[in-house]
Every structure is written in C-alpha cells, then in structure tokens.
C-alpha positions in Angstrom: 32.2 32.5 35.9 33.8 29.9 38.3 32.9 27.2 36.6 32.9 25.8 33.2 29.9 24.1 33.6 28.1 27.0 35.1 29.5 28.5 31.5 27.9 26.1 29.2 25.1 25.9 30.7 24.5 29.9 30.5 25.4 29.3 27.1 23.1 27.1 26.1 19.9 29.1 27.9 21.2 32.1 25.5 23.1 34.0 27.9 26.0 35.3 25.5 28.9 34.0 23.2 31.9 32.5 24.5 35.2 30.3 23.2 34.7 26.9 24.2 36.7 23.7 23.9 35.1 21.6 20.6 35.2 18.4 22.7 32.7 20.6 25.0 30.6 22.7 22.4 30.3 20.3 20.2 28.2 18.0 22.1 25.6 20.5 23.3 22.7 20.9 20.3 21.7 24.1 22.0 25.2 25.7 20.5 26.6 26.7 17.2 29.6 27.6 16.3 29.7 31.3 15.5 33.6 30.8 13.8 36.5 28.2 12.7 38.5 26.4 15.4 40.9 28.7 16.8 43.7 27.0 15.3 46.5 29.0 18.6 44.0 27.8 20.7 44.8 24.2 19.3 46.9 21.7 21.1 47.3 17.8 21.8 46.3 15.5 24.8 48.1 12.7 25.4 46.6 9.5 27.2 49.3 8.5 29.2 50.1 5.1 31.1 52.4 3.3 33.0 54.3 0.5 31.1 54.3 -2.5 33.4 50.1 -1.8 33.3 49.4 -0.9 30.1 48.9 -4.5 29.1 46.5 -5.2 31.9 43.3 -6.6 30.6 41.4 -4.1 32.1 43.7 -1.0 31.3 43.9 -2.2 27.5 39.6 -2.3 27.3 39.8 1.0 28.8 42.3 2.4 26.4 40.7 0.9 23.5 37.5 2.1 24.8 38.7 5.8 24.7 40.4 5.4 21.6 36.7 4.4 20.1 35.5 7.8 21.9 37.9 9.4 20.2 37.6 8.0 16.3 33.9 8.5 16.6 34.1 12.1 17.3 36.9 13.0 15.2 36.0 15.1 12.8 32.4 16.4 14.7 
C-alpha cells in the first residue's frame, strides 16, 4: 500500500487486518478493534506555534478549536 487512505479504505470493505493510528480507526464504524492500544506504538503530538502569534485572534480560535477536537475524542 502507498497510501494510508488507500489502507483504510481496504480495511473497511473487509480486505484484511492492519495496525492503525486510533485517531484514524477510531472514526471509521466499519472497523473494530481486534486488540488494546499498542502502548510502544504510543507517543505524543505537540501543537506547536510561534510566540509573537499565538495570541492572534484568529490563531487562539483555531487552537481552542483543536483543543475542543481533542477533549471530545479523548478517551473514544
């Protein structure tokens, strides 16, 4: 597979097993996990942004607006 989306979508038509990110497989209802998080797989993303912009208007609505994303799914 070149590409990931190629991947999920095979997945979901019932095309095999595969390890997926949970922000991906999580949000296809065609899926179910088949085991627990692979906690080595694990790791953290960092939103990142420059410091004179972070306090933009329209930077802090996005930020908050991810951060929302983020809370609601938390968890899933």
């Amino acid at each position: 597979m070149s590409s990931q989306h190629t991947l999920l979508d095979m997945l979901c038509a019932g095309a095999g097993v595969s390890i997926l990110p949970c922000f991906l497989g999580d949000t296809a209802p065609q899926l179910r996990r088949c085991g627990p998080v692979i906690e080595e797989l694990t790791k953290f993303q960092w939103v990142t942004m420059h410091d004179d912009r972070r306090h933009l208007p329209e930077v802090r609505m996005m930020t908050d607006r991810i951060v929302q994303v983020i809370e609601q799914h938390r968890g899933q």
